[in-house]
N, C-alpha and C positions, 0 to 999 in steps of 0.2 A: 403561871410560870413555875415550873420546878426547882427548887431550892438547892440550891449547889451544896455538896455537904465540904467543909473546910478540913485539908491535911495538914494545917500548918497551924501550929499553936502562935496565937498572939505576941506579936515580941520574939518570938523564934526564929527570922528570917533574918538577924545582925548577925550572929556567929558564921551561920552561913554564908553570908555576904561578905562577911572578912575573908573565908574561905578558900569561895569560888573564886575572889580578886585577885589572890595571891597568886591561886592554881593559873588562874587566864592568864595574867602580868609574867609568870613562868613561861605558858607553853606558845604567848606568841596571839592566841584568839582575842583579845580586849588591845587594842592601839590608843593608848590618851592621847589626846591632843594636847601640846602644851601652850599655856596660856599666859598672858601678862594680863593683870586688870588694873582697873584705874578705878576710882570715884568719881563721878558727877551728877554734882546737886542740882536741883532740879526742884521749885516749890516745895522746897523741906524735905525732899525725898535725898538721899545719897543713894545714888542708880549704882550698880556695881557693872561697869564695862569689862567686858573681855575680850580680850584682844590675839588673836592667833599671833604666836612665836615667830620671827623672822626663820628661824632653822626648823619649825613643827612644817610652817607655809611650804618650804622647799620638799618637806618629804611627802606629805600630801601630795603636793606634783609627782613628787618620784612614782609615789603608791598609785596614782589616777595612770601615768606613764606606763609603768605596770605590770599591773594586777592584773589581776582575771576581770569578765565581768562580775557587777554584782549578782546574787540570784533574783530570779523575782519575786520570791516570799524569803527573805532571811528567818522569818518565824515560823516555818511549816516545810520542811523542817529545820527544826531551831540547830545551830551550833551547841555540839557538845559540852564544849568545853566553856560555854557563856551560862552554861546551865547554873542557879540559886539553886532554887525549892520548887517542888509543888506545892502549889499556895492551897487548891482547893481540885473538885471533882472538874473545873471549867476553865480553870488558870495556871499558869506555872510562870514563876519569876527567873529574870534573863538578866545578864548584865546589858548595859550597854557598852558596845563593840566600840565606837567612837565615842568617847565617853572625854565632855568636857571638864564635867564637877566629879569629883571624888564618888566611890558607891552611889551612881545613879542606876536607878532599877528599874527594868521593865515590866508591867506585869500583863503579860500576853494569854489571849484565848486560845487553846487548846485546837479548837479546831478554827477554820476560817468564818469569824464575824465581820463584817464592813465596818471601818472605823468610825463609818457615821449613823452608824446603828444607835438608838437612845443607850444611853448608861440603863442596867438594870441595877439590881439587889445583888445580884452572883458576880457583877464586875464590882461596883463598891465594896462588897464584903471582902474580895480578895483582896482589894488596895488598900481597906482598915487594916486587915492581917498583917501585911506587911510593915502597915504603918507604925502600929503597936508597941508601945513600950520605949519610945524615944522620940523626941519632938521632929517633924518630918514635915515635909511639904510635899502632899499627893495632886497632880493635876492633867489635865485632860486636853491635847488639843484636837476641835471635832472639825477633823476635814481638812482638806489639804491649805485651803488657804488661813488655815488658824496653825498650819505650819505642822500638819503631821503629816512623817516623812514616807507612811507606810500605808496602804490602805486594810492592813491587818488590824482588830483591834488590838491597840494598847495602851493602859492606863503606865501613871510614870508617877515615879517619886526618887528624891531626894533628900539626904538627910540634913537640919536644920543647926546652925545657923548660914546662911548660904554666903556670907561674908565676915568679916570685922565688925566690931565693937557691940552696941547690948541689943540689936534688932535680931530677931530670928532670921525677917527678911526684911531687903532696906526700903519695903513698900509700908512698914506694920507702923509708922510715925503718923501715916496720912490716916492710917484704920483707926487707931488709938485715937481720934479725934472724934470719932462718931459714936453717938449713946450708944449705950447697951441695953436696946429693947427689943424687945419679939418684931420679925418681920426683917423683909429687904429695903431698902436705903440707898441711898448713892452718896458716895463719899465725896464732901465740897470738894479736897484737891484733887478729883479723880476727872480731865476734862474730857469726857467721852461715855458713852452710854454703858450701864452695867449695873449686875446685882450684886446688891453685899449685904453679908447677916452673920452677926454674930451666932455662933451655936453654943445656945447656954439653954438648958446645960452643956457642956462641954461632950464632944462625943467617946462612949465609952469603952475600955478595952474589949467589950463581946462583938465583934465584929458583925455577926449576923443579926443581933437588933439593932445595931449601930446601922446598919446599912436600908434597914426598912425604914425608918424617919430620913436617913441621905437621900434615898431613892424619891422620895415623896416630894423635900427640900428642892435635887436637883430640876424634875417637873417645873416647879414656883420658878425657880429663877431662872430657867428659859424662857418660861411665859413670858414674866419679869422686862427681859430682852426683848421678845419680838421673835421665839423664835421657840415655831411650834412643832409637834410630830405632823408626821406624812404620812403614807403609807407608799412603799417602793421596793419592788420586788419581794414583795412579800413579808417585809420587815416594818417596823416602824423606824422612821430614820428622822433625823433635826431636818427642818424646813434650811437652814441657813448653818453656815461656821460659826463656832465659836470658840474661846477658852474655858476651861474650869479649874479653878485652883481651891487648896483644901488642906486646911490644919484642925488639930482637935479644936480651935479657937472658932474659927472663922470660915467663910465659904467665898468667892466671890468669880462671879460667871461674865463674860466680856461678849459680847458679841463681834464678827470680825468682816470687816470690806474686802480689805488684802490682806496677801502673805508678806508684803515688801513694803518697807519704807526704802528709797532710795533702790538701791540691790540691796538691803540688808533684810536680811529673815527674822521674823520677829515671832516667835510660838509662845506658849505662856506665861512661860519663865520671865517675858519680859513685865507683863504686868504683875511681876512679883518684886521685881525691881531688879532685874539682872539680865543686860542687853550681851550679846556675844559678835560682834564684828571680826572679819577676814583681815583688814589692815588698816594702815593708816588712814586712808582716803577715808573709809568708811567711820573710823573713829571720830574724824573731825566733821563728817555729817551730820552723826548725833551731838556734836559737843556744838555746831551752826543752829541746830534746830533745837534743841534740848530734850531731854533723852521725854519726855510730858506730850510733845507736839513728836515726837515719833512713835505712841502708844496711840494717841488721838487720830492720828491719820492712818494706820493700820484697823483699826477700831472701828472708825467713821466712813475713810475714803476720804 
């Protein structure tokens, strides 16, 4: 595989991203959703819920009432004015349009990959780029029922801490429990199948050898799962769905049954510890089952 050469220096894609937000949040292309969230604990965890706005819900209807349709590639060609950066010769970083956390990034292939394409070295290297230089949370959902909304690839990041108080994210209480030795694990309070590994050393700001040991790692902890390469239409693609999330700390890969507990969507984020529901009804489904047995049954089946 050809080595993607990177235009974006390490740590360079924050100014930018303040940038572009301001620019969008002006001209009308970036719509937040606004949100109410709550905390519920859950086996040590404090889950961060979020909860769609009574008056956000209403315009949502308005905008589905209407809008245009949507297109069928929003990434090919990408909205203007949602434009970051070119991250590299194979990526360019996008805002997210409906965007529920603050500077959520997308970092999209250039031309059309299947999103269930394996992760290479040219997709990690762009999502270290971007990650660079400030604590982030980079992660992957592969396939539609691991809750990606595109069949375009795109890797996604957020920047860190993803709620209140000293967690970067409200999943790092249950991680912090597990040694820190070479190799994948599974984490006692985690009740459902999945890889976890500390990366230590910690990964580092050269994005392109940062990403040749990720590329390698990612491999293992699919294995790890149950959940191998193909071959289909001429690509190598995941036998199965799954998640991937990723801080300079830590890695940890989910494998996925469904997209839905209940009606509620559950993509990576959640096994980071941050659930996103539509309304009440849906709030007190995770607060009936607990937000541990809504990861386990999306996870498991």
């Amino acid at each position: 595989m050809t080595r993607s050469k990177l235009l974006l220096a390490p740590g360079a894609v924050w100014p930018l991203l303040e940038r572009a937000t301001r620019h969008a949040l002006a001209c009308g292309a970036m719509q937040p959703i606004e949100t109410e969230h709550e905390v519920v604990e859950d086996a040590g965890v404090r889950f961060l819920v979020r909860r769609v706005s009574s008056l956000a819900r209403k315009e949502l209807e308005r905008r589905r009432a209407e809008g245009l349709p949507s297109p069928a590639n929003p990434f090919l060609p990408h909205e203007p004015d949602l434009f970051v950066a070119d991250v590299s010769e194979t990526h360019v970083a996008l805002l997210n349009k409906f965007n529920v956390i603050d500077r959520h990034l997308l970092v999209v292939t250039r031309r059309f990959v299947h999103q269930e394409t394996l992760l290479d070295r040219n997709d990690l290297a762009a999502l270290l780029a971007c990650m660079a230089g400030r604590e982030a949370l980079g992660f992957y959902n592969g396939g539609v029922t691991a809750g990606a909304s595109q069949p375009h690839k795109h890797l996604q990041m957020v920047p860190l801490p993803l709620g209140e108080g000293a967690a970067l994210t409200p999943i790092e209480p249950a991680l912090d429990a597990v040694p820190h030795r070479p190799g994948f694990c599974a984490v006692p309070a985690l009740p459902f199948r999945h890889a976890f590994a500390w990366l230590e050393p910690a990964l580092p700001d050269d994005p392109l050898a940062a990403a040749v040991r990720l590329e390698t790692l990612c491999l293992a902890a699919l294995e790890y799962i149950g959940v191998t390469p193909v071959e289909r239409e001429g690509e190598r693609r995941q036998s199965a769905p799954y998640n991937l999330l990723l801080t300079r700390r830590w890695l940890l890969a989910v494998p996925r049954a469904r997209e839905h507990f209940d009606s509620i969507s559950v993509n990576a984020l959640g096994f980071a510890g941050s659930l996103f529901v539509r309304d009440e009804a849906q709030l007190a489904a995770v607060k009936r089952a607990g937000p541990m047995a809504v990861l386990r049954a999306v996870a498991e089946g």
